[in-house]
C-alpha positions as CSV (number, residue, x, y, z in Angstrom):
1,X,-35.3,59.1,-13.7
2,X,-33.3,60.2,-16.5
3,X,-34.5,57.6,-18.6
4,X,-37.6,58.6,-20.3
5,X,-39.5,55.9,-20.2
6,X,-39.7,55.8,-16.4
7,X,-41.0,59.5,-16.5
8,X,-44.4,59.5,-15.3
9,X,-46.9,60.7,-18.2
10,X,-49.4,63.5,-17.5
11,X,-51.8,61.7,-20.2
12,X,-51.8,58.8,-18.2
13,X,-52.5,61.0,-14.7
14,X,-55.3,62.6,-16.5
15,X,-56.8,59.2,-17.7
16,X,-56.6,58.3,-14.1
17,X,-58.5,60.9,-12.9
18,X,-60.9,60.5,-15.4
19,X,-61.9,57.0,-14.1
20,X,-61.7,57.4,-11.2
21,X,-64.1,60.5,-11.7
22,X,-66.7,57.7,-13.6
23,X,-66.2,54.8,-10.8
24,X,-67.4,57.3,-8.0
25,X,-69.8,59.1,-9.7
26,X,-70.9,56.3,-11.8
27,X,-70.6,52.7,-10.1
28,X,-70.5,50.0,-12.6
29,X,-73.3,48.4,-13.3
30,X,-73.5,44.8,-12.0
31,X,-72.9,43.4,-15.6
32,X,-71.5,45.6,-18.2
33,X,-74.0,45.4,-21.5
34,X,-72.2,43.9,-25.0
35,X,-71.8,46.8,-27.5
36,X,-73.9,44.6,-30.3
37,X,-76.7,44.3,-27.3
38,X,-76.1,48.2,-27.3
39,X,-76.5,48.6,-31.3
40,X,-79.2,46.0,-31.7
41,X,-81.3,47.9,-29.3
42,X,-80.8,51.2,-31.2
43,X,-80.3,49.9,-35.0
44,X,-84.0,51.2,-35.9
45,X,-84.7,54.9,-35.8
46,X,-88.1,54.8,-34.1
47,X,-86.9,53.2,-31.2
48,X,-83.8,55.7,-31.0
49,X,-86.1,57.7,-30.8
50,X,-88.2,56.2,-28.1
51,X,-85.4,55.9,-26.1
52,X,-84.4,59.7,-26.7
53,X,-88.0,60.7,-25.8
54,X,-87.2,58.3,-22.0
55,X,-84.6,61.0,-21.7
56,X,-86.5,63.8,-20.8
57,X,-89.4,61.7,-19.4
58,X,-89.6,57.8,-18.0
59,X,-93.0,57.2,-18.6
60,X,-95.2,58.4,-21.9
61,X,-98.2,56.6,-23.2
62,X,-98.1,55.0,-27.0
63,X,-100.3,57.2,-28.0
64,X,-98.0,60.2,-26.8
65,X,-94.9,58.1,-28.6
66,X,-97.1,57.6,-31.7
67,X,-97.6,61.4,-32.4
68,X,-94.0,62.8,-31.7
69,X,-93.3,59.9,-34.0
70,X,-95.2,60.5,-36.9
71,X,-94.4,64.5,-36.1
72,X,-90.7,63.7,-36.5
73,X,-90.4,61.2,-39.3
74,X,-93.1,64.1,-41.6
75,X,-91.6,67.1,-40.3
76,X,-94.7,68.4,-39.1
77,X,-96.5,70.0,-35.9
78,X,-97.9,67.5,-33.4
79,X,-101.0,68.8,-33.8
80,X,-101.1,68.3,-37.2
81,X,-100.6,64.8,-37.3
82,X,-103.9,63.0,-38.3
83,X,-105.5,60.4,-36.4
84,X,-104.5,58.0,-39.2
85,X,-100.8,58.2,-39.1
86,X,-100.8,58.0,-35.4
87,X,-102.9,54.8,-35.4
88,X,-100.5,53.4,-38.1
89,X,-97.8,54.4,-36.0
90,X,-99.1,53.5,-32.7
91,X,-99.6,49.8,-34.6
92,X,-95.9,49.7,-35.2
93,X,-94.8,50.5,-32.2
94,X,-97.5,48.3,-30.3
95,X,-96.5,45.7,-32.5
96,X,-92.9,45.6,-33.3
97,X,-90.9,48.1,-31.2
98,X,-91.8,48.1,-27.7
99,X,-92.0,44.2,-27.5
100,X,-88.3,44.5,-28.6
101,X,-87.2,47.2,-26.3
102,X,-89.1,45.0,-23.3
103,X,-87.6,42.5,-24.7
104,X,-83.8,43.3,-24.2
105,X,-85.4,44.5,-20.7
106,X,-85.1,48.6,-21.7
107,X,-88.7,49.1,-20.8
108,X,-91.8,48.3,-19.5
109,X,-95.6,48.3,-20.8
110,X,-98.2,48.6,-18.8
111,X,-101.1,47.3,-20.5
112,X,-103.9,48.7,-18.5
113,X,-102.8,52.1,-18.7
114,X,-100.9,51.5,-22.5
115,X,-97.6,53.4,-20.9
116,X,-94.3,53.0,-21.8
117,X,-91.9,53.0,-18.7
118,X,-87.8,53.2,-18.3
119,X,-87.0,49.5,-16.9
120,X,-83.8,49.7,-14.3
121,X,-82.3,47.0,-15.7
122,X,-81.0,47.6,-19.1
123,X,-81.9,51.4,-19.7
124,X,-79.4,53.0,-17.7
125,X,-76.5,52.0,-19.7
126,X,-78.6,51.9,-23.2
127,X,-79.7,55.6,-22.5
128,X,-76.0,56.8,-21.4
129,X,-74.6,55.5,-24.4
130,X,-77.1,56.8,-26.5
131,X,-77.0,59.7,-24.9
132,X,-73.4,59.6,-25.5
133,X,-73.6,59.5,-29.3
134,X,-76.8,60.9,-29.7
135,X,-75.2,64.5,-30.9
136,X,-72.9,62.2,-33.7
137,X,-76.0,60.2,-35.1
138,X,-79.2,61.9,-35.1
139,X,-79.2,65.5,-33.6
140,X,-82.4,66.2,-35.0
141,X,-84.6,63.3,-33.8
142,X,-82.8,64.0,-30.2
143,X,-83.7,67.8,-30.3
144,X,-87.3,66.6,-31.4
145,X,-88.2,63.7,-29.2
146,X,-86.9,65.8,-26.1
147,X,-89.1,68.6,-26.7
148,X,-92.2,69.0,-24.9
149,X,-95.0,66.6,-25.9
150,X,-98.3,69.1,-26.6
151,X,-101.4,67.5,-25.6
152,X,-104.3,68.3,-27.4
């Protein structure tokens, strides 16, 4: 093995290990998602943000969603946010986000009980790879939307 090129390289040990590491710990999901189904599902900032806030819980109701929301985008207490705003932004979320998100089969609504749920088919990988970037895009909506939701 005096020819370099027949050297074994630690880099490519390491890499190795690494997925190997991912493959047990992580099995691949039964179809791997396309990275413009990825961006597609996160391109908006509220529902980064609803998928940030699934991180620390898998089930809120809109009305929940609808305060952090407005609480985030003004820069403001929960508890401060007036009824107003949180119907405006419970209407936008109702109306445009959610269906999209249940759409690309990231969540669930419930109706009845107007709750937003983690779906098992999508989510897992949308959420890792959010989760992923989520310190290199928006640090400050992730810190916020996994804080703890205070009910009034």
């Amino acid at each position: 093995m005096d020819d370099e090129s027949e050297r074994p390289n630690a880099g490519d040990d390491l890499r190795r290990n690494v997925k190997a590491y991912i493959r047990k710990a992580h099995p691949p999901p039964a179809e791997i998602l396309e990275l413009n189904f990825v961006y597609e599902a996160l391109a908006h900032p509220r529902r980064r943000y609803l998928c940030y806030s699934l991180l620390s819980s898998s089930r809120w109701t809109l009305t929940e969603l609808a305060t952090k929301l407005v609480a985030w985008e003004r820069d403001i207490p929960e508890e401060d946010v007036a009824e107003f705003n949180r119907d405006e932004m419970y209407v936008s979320l109702h109306h445009a986000h959610v269906p999209k998100l249940v759409d690309l089969d990231i969540v669930e609504y419930d109706t009845g009980g107007e709750e937003v749920i983690i779906a098992s088919t999508n989510a897992p990988q949308v959420l890792a790879a959010l989760q992923g970037a989520g310190a290199s895009i928006d640090v400050l909506q992730e810190t916020h939307a996994r804080s703890n939701y205070k009910q009034e």
